[in-house]
N, C-alpha and C positions, 0 to 999 in steps of 0.2 A: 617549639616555635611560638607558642604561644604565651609564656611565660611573660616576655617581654612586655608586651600588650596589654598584660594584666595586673602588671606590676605595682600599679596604682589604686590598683582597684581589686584586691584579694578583699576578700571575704570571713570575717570569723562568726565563729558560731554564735547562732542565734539564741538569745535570753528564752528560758521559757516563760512565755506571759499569762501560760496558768489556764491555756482553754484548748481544747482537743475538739482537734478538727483533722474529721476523716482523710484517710492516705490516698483514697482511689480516686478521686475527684480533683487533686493538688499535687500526683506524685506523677511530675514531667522526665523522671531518669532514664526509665524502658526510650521512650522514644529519641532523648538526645543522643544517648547508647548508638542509638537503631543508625539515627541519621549520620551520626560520626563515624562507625564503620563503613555505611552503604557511601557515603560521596565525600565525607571529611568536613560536613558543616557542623555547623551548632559546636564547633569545638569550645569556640572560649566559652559560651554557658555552661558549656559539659565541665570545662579545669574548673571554674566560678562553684559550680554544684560540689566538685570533690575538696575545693576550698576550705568550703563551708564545714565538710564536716569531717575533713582531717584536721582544721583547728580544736570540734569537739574532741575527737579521741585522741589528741595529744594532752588535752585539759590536766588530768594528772599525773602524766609523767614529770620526771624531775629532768633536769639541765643533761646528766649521763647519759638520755637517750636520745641526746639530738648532735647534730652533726658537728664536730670538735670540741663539743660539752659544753656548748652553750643554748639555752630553751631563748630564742626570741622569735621578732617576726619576721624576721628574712630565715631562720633556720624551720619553721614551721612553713612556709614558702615554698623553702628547697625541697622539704619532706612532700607537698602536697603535687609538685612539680615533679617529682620523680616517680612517686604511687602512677599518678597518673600515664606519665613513660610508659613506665612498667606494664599495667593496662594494656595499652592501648598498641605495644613492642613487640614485647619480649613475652616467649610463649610457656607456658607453665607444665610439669610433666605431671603435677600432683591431679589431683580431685578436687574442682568438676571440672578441671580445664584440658587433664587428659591429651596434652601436647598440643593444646592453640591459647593464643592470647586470648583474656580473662573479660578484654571486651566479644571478641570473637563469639569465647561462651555465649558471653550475657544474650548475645543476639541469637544463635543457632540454638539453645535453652529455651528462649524464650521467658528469661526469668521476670520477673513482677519486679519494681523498685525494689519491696522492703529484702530479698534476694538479693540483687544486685549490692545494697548497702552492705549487707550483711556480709558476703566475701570481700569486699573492698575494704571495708572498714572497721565494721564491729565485733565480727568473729576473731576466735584465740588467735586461728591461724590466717585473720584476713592478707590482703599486701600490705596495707598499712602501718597493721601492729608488726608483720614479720622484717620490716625493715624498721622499726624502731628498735625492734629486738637483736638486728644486725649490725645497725648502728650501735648500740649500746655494749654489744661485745667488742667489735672494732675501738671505742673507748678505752675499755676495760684493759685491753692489749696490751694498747698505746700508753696508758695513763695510771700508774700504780698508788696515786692519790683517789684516782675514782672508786678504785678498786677497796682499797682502805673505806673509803667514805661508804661503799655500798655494803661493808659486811658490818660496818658501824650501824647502819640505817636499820639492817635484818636483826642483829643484838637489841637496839630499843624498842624493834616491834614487839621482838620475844617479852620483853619487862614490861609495855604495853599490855599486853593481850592477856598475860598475868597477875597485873595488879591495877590494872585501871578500866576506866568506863568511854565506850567510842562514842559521840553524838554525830549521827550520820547530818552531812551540811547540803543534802542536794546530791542528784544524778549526776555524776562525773566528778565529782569533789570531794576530794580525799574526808573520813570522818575525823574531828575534834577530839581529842582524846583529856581524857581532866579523871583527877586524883579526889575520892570521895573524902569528908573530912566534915568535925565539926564544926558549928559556926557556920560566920562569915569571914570573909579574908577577902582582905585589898588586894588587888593584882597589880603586881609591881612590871614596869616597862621592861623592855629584853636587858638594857645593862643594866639596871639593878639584879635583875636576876643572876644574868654571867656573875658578877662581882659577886652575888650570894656564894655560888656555884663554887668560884675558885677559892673561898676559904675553908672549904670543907676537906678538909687533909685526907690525902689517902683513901677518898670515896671512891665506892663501885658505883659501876655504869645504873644500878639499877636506884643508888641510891642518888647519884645525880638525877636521872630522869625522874623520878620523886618530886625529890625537892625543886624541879625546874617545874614541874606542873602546879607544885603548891604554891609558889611563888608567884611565876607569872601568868597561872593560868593554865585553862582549856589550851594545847595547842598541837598541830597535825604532827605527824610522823619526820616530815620534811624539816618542819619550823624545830623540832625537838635534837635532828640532827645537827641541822646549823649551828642551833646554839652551843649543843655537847661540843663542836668542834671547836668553836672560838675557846670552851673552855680547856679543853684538852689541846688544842694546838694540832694541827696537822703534821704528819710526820715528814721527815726527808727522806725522798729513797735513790739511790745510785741510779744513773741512765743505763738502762740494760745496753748489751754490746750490741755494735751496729750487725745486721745481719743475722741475730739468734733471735729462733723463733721457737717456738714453745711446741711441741706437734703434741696433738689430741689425740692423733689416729690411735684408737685400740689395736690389739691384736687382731688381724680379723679371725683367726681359727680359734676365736673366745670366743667373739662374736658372732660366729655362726652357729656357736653351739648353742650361744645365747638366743638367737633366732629361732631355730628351733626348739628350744624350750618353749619359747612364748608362744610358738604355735599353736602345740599340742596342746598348750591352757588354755587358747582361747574358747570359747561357748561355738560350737556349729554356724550359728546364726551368724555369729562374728566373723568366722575362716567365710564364709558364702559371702557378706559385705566385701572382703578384705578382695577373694578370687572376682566378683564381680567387678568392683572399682579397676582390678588390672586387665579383665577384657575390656575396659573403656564403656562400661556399662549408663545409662543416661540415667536422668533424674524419675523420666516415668518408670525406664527398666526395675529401677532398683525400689519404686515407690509399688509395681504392680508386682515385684515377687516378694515383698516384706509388707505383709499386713499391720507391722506394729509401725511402716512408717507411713504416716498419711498426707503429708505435704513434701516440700523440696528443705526448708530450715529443719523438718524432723531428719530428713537426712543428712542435712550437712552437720545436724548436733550428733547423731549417728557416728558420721565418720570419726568426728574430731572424739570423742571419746574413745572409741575403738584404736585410735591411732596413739592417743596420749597414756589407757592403760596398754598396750602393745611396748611400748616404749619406757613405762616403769619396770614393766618385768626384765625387759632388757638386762635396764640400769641394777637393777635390783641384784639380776643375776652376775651382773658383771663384777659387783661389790663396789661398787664407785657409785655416782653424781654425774648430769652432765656439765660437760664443761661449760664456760657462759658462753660460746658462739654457736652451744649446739640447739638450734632450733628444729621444729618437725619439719621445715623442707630439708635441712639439711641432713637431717637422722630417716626420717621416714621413709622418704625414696631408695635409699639405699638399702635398707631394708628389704625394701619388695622388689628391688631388683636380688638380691640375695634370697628372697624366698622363691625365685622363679628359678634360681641355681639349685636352690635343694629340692623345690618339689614342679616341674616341670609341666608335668599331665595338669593340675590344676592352673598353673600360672604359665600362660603362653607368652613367649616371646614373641615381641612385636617390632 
């Protein structure tokens, strides 16, 4: 309801101007949180704040992970409009939210701002990124050109990351990637480079991304795809049949074997995190029985490790990959609802 309102007036991230100024004394989130749940004010400051910096952590993603594959600012809009929903909705079964909404959390927590950002936004598994990451399989689905374009992007990283040099451009912005060589050399514009590019008969992907960096230049991963595409041509692919859907579902009687596998590997410390977080365990509980964690961000880096190597060994044992719409709310829960199937005495149904 408040999108409307605001329409005019969304907010994108702020330039950094290069001067650090303390969090405690400027950071108004704990209470617009506080007052938004308690009586429903301060809302549109509160969308206006999440604005702000769902523009930043959308900064590098590409076009595939926004909603119908296009990156602009009604689609970074809709994204900051719906995190916020979601917040403020729809209730979460994962960790720290433990079956209430993630404002709810923040408040009954008591979390500090840079907490609150941090699930919202910045973390692997915030809401923000995991609906980027929802959206972008939702694409992938849909769209067998995305799909194409995304395993074309992963192939140049590969030839990237083995023969060339990154120059980091700034916090949230993808690194410059450029081809070491002697001399000087003129950097020719993107169509003189294409037109380089498509006379080279019969070139591999590694020898084009080469010659695209020594031509035109230092240029990012994104800018390196585009251009391979103009030269290679995007492919056609037949409209899949209306109504076939692809199913991901594994077996589960693999998969539970695969669960417990991963159990018995975890470290003690980890099964005691893992049985904690399913009695609904709080942030002091878990901080006054784990000496190695001493704030609320060491535990939620805690979790998210714990969860993502749980979820290798999975994969690992299953002999596959995840699919692309399998993310950790989607994988993880189910998981620990299946470890409650096999080991009961530790993990109580709730």
């Amino acid at each position: 309801m408040f999108a409307t309102a605001l329409q005019t007036d969304m907010v994108t991230a702020a330039p950094n101007s290069g001067t650090s100024v303390s969090m405690d004394s400027l950071d108004t989130m704990p209470g617009l949180v506080r007052d938004f749940v308690s009586g429903g004010t301060n809302g549109a400051d509160l969308l206006r704040e999440f604005m702000r910096h769902v523009a930043r952590v959308a900064r590098p993603y590409p076009d595939a992970y926004f909603t119908l594959g296009a990156k602009n600012n009604d689609a970074i809009d809709d994204l900051g409009n719906r995190a916020f929903s979601s917040c403020s909705a729809i209730e979460k079964g994962r960790f720290p939210f433990s079956g209430r909404t993630p404002f709810a959390s923040y408040v009954e927590e008591q979390f500090d701002g840079r907490t609150i950002r941090y699930h919202s936004f910045y973390a692997k598994i915030s809401i923000v990124r995991e609906m980027l990451r929802d959206d972008y399989a939702h694409n992938l689905r849909r769209n067998p050109v995305l799909q194409w374009r995304a395993e074309l992007y992963a192939d140049i990283g590969t030839v990237l990351k083995a023969h060339c040099d990154a120059t980091p451009q700034g916090r949230g912005v993808p690194p410059k990637w450029s081809k070491a060589g002697p001399g000087l050399r003129m950097i020719q514009p993107p169509e003189v480079t294409i037109a380089r590019l498509q006379q080279l008969d019969s070139a591999s992907l590694e020898d084009l991304v080469l010659e695209a960096l020594i031509t035109g230049g230092p240029q990012t991963q994104s800018q390196l795809t585009n251009l391979i595409e103009s030269v290679k041509g995007t492919p056609s692919f037949d409209e899949p049949d209306a109504g076939s859907a692809e199913d991901h579902t594994a077996d589960r009687m693999g998969v539970r074997a695969a669960v417990a596998a991963a159990w018995t590997n975890l470290q003690s410390e980890d099964q005691a995190l893992l049985i904690a977080l399913a009695r609904g365990a709080s942030y002091e509980e878990l901080i006054e029985t784990n000496p190695g964690l001493s704030n609320k961000v060491a535990v939620s880096r805690a979790v998210s490790r714990v969860g993502n190597d749980f979820l290798a060994v999975i994969i690992d044992a299953m002999g596959g990959s995840a699919s692309p719409d399998a993310t950790p709310r989607t994988l993880l829960e189910p998981i620990m609802a299946m470890l409650a199937e096999l080991y009961p005495r530790d993990f109580p149904q709730r």
